[in-house]
CHARMM internal coordinates of N, CA and C (Angstrom, degrees):
IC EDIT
DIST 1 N 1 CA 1.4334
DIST 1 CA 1 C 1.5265
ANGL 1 N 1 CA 1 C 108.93
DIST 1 C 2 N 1.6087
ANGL 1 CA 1 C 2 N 109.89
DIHE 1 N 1 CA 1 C 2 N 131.79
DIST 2 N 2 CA 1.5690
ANGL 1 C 2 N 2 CA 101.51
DIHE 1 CA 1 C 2 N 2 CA 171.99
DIST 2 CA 2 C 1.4413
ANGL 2 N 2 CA 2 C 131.58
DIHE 1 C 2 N 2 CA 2 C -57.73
DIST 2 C 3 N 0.7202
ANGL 2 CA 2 C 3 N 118.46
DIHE 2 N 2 CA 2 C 3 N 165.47
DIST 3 N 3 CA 1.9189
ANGL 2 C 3 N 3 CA 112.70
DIHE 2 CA 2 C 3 N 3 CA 158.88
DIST 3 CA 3 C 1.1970
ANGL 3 N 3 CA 3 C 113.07
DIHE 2 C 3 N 3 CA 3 C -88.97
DIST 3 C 4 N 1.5190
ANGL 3 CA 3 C 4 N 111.03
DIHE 3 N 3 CA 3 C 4 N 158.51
DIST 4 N 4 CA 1.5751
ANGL 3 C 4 N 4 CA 119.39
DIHE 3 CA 3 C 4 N 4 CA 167.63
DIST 4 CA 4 C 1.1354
ANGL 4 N 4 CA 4 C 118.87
DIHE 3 C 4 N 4 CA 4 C -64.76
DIST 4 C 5 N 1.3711
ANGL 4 CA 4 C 5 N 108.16
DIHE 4 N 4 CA 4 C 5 N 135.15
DIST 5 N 5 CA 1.8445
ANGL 4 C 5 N 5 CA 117.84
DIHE 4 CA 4 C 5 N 5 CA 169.17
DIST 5 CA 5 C 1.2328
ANGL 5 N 5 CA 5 C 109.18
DIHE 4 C 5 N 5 CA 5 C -74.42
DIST 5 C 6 N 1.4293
ANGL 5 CA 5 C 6 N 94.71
DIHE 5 N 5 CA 5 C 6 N 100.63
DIST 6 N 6 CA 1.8279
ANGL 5 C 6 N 6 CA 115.69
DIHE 5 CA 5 C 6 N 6 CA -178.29
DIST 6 CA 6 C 1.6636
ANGL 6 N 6 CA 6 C 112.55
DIHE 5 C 6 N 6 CA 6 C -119.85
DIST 6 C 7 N 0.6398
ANGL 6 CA 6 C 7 N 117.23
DIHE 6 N 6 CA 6 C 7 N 172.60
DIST 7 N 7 CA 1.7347
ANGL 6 C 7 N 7 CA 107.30
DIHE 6 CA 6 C 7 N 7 CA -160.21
DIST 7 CA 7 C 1.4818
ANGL 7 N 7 CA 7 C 111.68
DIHE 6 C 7 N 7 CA 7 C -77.83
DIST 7 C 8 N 1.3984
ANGL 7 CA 7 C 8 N 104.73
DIHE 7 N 7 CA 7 C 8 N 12.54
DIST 8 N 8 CA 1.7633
ANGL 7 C 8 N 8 CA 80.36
DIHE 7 CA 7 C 8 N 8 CA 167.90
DIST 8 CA 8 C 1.5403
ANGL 8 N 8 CA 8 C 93.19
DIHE 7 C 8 N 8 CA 8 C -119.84
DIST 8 C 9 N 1.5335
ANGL 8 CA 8 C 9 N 92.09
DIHE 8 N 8 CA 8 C 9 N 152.40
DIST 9 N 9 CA 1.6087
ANGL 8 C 9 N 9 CA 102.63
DIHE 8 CA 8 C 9 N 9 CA -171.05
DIST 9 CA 9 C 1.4166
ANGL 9 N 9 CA 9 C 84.16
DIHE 8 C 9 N 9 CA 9 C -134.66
DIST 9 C 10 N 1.5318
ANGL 9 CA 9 C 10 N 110.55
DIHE 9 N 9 CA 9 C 10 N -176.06
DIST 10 N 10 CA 1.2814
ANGL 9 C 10 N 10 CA 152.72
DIHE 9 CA 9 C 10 N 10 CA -175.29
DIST 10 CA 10 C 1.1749
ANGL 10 N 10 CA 10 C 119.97
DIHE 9 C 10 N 10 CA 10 C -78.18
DIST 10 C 11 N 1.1900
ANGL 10 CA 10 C 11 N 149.56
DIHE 10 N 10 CA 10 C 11 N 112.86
DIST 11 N 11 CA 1.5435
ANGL 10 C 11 N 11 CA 122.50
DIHE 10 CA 10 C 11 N 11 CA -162.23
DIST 11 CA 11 C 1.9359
ANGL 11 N 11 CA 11 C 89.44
DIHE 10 C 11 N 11 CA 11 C -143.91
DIST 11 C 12 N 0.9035
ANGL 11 CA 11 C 12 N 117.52
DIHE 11 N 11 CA 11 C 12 N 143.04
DIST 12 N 12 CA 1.6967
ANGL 11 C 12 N 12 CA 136.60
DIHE 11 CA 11 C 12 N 12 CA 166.37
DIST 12 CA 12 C 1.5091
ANGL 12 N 12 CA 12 C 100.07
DIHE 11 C 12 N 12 CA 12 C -95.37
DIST 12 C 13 N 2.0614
ANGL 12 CA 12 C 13 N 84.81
DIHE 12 N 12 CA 12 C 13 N 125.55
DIST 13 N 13 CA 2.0072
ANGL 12 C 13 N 13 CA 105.27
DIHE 12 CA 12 C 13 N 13 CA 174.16
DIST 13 CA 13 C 1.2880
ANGL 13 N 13 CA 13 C 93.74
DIHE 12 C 13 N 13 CA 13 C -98.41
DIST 13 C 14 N 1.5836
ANGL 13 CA 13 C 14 N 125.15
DIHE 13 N 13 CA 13 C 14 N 153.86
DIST 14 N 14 CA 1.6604
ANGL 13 C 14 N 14 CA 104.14
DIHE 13 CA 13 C 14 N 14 CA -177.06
DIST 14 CA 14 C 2.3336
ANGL 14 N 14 CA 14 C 74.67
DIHE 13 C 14 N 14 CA 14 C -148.10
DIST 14 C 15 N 1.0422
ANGL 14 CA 14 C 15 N 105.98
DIHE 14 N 14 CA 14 C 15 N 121.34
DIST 15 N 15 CA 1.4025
ANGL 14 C 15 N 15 CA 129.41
DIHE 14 CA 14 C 15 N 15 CA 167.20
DIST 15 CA 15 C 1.5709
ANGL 15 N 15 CA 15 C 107.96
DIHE 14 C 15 N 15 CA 15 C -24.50
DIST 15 C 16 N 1.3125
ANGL 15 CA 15 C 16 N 114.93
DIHE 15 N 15 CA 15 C 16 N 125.84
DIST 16 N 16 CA 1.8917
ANGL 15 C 16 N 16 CA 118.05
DIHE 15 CA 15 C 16 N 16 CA 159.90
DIST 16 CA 16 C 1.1295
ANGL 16 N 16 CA 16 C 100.86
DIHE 15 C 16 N 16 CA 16 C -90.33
DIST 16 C 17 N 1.1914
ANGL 16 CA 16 C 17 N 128.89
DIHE 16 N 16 CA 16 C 17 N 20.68
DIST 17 N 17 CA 2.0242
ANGL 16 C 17 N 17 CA 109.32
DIHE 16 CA 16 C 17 N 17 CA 170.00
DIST 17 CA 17 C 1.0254
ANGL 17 N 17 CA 17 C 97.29
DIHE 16 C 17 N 17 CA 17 C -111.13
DIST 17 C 18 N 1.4706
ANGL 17 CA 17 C 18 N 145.08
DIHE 17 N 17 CA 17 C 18 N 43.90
DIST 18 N 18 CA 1.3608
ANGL 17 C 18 N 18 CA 142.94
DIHE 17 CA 17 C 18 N 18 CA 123.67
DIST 18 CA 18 C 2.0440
ANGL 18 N 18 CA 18 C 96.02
DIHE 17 C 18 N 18 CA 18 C 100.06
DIST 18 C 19 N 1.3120
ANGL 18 CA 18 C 19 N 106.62
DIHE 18 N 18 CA 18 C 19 N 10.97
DIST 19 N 19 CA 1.5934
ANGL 18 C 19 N 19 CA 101.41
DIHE 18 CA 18 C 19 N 19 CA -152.39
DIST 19 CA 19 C 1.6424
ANGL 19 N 19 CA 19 C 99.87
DIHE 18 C 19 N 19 CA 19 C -88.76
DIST 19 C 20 N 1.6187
ANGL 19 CA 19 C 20 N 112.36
DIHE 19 N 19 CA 19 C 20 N -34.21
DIST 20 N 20 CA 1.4387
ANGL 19 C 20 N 20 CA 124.45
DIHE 19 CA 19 C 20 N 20 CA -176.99
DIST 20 CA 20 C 1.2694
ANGL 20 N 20 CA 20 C 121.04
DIHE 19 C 20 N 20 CA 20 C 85.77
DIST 20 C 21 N 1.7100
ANGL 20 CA 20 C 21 N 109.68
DIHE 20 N 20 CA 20 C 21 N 19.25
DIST 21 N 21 CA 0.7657
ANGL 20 C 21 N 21 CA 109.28
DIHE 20 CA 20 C 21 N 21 CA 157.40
DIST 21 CA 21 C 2.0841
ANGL 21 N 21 CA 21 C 142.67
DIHE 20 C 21 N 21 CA 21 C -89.67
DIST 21 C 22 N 1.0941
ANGL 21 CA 21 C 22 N 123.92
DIHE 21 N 21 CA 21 C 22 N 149.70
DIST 22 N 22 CA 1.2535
ANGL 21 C 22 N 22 CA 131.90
DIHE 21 CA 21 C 22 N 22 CA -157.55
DIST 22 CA 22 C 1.7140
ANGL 22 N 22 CA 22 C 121.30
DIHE 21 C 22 N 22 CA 22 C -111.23
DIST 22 C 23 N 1.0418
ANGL 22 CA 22 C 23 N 126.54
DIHE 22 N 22 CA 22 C 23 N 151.85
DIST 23 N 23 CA 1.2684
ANGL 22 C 23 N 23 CA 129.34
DIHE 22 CA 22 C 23 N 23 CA 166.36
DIST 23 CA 23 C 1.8409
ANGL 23 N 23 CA 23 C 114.16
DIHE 22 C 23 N 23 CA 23 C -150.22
DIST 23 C 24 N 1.1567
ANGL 23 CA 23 C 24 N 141.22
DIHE 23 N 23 CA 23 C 24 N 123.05
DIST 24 N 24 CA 1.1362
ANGL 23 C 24 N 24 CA 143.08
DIHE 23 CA 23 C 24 N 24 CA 166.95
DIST 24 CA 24 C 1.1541
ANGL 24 N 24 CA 24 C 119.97
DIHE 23 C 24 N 24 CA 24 C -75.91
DIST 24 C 25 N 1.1586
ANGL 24 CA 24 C 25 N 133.59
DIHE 24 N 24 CA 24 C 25 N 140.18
DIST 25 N 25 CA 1.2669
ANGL 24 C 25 N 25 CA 141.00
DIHE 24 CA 24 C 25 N 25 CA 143.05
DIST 25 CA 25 C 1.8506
ANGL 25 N 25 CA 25 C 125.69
DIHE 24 C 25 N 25 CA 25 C -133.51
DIST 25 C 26 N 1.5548
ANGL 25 CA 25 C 26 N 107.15
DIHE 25 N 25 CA 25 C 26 N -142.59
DIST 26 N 26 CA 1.5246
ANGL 25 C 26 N 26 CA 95.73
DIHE 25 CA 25 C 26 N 26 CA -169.71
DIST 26 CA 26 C 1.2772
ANGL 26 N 26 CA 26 C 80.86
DIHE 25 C 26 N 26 CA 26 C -127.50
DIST 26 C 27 N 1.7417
ANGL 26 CA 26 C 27 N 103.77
DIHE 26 N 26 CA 26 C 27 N 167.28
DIST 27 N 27 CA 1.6285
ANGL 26 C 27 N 27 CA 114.01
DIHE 26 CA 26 C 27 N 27 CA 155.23
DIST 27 CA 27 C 1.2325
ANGL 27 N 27 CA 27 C 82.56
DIHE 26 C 27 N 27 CA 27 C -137.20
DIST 27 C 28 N 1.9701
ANGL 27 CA 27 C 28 N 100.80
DIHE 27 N 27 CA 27 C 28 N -177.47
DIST 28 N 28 CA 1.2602
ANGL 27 C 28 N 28 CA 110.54
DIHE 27 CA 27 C 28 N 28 CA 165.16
DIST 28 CA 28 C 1.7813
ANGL 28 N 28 CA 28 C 99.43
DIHE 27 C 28 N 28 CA 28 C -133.26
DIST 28 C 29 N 1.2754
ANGL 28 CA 28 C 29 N 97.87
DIHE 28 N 28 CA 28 C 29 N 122.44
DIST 29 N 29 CA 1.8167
ANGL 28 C 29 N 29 CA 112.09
DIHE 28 CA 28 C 29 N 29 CA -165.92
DIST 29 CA 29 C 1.3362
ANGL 29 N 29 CA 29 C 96.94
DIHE 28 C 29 N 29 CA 29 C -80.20
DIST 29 C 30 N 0.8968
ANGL 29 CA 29 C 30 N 153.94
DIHE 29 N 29 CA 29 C 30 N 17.76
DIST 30 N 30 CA 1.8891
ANGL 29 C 30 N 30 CA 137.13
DIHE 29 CA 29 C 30 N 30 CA 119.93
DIST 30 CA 30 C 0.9928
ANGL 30 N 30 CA 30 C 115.88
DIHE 29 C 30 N 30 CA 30 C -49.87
DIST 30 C 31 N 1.1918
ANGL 30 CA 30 C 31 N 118.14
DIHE 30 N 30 CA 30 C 31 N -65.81
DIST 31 N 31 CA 1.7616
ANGL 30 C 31 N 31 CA 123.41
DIHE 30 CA 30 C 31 N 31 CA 173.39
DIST 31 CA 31 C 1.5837
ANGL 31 N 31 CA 31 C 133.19
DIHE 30 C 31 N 31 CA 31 C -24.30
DIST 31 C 32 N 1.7448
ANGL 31 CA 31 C 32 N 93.36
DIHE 31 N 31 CA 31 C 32 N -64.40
DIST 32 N 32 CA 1.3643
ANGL 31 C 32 N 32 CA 126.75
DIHE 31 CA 31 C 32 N 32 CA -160.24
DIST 32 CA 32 C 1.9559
ANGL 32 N 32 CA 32 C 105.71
DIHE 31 C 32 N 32 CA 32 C -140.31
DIST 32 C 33 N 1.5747
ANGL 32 CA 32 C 33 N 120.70
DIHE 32 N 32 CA 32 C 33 N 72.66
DIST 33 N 33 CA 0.9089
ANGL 32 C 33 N 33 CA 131.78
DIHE 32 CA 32 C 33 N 33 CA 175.25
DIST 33 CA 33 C 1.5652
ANGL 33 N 33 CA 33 C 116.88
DIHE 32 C 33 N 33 CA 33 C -66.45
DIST 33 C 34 N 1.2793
ANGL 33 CA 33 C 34 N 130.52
DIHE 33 N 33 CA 33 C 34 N -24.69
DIST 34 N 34 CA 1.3118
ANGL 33 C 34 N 34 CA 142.02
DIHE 33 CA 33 C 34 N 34 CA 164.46
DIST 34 CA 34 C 1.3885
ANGL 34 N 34 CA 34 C 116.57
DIHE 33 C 34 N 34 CA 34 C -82.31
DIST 34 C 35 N 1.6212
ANGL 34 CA 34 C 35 N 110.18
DIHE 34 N 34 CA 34 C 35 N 158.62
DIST 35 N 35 CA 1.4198
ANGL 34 C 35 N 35 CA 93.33
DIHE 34 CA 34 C 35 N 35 CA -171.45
DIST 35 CA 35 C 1.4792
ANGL 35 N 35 CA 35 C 131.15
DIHE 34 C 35 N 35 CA 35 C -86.95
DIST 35 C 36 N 1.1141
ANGL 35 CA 35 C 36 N 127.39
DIHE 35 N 35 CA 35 C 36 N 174.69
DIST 36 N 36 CA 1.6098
ANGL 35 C 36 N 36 CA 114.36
DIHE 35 CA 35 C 36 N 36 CA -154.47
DIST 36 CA 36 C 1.7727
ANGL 36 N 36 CA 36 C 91.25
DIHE 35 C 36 N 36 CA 36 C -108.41
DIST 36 C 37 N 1.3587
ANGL 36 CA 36 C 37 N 101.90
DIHE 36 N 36 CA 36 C 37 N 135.28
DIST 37 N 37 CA 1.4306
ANGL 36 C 37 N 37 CA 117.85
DIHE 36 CA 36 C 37 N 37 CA 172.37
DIST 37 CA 37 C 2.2598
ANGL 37 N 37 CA 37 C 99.31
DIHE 36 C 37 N 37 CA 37 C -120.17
DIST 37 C 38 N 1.4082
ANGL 37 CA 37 C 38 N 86.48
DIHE 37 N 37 CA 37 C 38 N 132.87
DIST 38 N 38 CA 1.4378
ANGL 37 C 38 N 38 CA 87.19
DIHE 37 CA 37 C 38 N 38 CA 172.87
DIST 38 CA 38 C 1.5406
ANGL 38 N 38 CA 38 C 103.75
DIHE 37 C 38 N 38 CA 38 C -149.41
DIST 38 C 39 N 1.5902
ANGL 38 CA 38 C 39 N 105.25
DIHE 38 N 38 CA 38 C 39 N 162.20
DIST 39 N 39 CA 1.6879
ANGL 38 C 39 N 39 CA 108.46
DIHE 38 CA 38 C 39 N 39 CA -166.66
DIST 39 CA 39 C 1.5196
ANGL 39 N 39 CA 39 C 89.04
DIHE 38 C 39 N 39 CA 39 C -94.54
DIST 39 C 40 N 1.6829
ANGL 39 CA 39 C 40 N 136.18
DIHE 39 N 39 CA 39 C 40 N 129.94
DIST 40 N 40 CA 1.1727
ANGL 39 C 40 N 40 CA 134.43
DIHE 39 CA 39 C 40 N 40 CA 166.86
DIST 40 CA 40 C 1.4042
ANGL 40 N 40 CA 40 C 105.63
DIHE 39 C 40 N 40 CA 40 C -159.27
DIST 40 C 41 N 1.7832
ANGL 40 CA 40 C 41 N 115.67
DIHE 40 N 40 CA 40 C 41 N 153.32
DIST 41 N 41 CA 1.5702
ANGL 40 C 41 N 41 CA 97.19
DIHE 40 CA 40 C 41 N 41 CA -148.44
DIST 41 CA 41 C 1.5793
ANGL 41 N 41 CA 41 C 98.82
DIHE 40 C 41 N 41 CA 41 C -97.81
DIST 41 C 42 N 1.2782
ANGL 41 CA 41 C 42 N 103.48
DIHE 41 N 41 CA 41 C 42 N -166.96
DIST 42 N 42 CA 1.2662
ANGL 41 C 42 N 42 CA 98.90
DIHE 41 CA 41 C 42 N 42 CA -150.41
DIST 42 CA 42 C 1.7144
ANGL 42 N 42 CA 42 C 84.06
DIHE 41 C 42 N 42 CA 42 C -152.29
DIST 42 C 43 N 1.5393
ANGL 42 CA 42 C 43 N 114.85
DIHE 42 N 42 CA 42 C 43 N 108.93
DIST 43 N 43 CA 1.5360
ANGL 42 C 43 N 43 CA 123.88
DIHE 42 CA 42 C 43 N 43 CA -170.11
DIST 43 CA 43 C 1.8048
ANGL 43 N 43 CA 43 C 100.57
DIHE 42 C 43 N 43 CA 43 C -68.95
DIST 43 C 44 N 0.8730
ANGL 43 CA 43 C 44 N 134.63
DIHE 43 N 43 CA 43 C 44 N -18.25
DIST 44 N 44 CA 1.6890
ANGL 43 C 44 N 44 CA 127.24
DIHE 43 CA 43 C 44 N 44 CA -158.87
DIST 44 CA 44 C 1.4634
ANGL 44 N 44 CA 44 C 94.78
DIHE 43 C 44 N 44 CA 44 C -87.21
DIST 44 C 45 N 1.2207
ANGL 44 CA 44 C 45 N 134.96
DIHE 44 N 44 CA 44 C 45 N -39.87
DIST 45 N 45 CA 1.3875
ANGL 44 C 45 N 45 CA 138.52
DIHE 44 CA 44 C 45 N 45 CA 157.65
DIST 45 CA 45 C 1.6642
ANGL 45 N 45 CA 45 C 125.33
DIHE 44 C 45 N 45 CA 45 C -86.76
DIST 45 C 46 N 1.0112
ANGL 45 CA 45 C 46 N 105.68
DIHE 45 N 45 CA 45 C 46 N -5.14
DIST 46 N 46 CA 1.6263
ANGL 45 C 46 N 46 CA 111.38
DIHE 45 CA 45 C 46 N 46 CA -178.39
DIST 46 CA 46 C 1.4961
ANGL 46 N 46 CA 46 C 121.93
DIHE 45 C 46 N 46 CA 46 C 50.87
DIST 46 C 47 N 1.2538
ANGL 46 CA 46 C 47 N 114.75
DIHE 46 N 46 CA 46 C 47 N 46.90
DIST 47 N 47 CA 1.1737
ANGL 46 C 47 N 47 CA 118.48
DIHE 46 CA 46 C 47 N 47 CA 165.18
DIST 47 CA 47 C 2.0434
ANGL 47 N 47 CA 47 C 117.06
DIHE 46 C 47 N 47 CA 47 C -162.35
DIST 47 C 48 N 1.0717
ANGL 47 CA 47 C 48 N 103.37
DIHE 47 N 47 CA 47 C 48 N 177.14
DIST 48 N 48 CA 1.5159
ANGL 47 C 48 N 48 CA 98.04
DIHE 47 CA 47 C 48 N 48 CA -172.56
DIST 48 CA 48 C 1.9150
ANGL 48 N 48 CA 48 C 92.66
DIHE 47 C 48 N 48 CA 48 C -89.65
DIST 48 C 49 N 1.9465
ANGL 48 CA 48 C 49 N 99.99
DIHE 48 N 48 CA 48 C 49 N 147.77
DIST 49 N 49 CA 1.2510
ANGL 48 C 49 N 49 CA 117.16
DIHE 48 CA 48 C 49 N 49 CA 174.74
DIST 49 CA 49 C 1.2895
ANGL 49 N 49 CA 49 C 99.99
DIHE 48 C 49 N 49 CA 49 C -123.32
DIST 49 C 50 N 1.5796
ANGL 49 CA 49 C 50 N 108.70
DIHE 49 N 49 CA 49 C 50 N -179.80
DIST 50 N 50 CA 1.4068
ANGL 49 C 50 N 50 CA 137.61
DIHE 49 CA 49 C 50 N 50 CA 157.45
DIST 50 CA 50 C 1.8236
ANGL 50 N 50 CA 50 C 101.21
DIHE 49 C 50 N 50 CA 50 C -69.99
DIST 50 C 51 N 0.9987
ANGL 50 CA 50 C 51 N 142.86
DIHE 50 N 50 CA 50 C 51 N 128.46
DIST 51 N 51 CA 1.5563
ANGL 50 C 51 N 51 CA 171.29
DIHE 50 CA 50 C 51 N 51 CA -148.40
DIST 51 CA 51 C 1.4635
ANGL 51 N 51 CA 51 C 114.09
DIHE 50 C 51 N 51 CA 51 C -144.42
DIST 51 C 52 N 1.4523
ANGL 51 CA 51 C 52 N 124.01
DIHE 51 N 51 CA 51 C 52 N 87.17
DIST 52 N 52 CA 1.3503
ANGL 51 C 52 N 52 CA 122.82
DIHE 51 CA 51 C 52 N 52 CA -170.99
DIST 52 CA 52 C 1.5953
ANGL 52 N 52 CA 52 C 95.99
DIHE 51 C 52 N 52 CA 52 C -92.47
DIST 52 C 53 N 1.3900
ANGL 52 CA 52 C 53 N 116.24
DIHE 52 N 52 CA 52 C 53 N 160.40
DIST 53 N 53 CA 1.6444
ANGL 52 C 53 N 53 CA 131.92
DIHE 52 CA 52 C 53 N 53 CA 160.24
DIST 53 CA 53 C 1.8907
ANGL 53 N 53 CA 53 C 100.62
DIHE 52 C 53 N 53 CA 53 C -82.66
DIST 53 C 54 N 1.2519
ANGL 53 CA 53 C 54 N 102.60
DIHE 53 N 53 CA 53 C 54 N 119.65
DIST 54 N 54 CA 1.3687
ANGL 53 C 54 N 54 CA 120.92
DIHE 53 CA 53 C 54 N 54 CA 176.67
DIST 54 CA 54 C 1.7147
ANGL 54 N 54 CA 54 C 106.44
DIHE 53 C 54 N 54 CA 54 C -92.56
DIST 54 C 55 N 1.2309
ANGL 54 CA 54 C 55 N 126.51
DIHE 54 N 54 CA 54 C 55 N 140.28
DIST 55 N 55 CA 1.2975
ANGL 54 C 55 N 55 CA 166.86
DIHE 54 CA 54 C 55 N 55 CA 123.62
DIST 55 CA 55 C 1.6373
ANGL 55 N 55 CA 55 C 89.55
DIHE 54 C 55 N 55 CA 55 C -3.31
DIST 55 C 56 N 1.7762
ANGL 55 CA 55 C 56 N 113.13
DIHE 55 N 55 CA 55 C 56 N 105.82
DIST 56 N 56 CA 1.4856
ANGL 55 C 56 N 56 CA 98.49
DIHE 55 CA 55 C 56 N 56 CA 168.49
DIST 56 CA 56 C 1.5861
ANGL 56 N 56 CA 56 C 98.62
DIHE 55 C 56 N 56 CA 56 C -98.36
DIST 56 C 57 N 0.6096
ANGL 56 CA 56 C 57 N 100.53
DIHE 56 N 56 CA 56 C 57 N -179.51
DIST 57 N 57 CA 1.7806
ANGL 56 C 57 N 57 CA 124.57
DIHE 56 CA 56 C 57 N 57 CA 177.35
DIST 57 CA 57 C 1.1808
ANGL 57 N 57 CA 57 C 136.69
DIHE 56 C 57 N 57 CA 57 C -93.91
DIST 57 C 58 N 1.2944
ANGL 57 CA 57 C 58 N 148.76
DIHE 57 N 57 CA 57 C 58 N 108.56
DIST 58 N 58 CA 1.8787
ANGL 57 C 58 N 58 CA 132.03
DIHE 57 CA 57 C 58 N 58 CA -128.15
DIST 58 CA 58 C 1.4335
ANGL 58 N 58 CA 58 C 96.46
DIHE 57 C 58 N 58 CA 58 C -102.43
END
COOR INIT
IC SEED 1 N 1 CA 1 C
IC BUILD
């Protein structure tokens, strides 16, 4: 059985060091209506970046 569509959804982090790399996680958009930027590292460059929330696609 699904779950209820409750305000936290699924959201894709997609790397600013140009590498393309990705990580998913959740938010909950009551909270945090803007998009979520977080510092988390990123193995293709070996070090921690800036991590923007990308624009999914409908």
């Amino acid at each position: 059985m699904a779950r209820a569509n409750g305000p936290r959804t699924v959201v894709g982090l997609r790397s600013t060091a140009g590498t393309g790399h990705t990580y998913v996680t959740r938010k909950n958009r009551r909270n945090d209506p803007d998009r979520l930027t977080l510092r988390k590292y990123d193995p293709i460059v070996r070090r921690h970046v800036l991590y923007r929330e990308e624009r999914r696609s409908p």
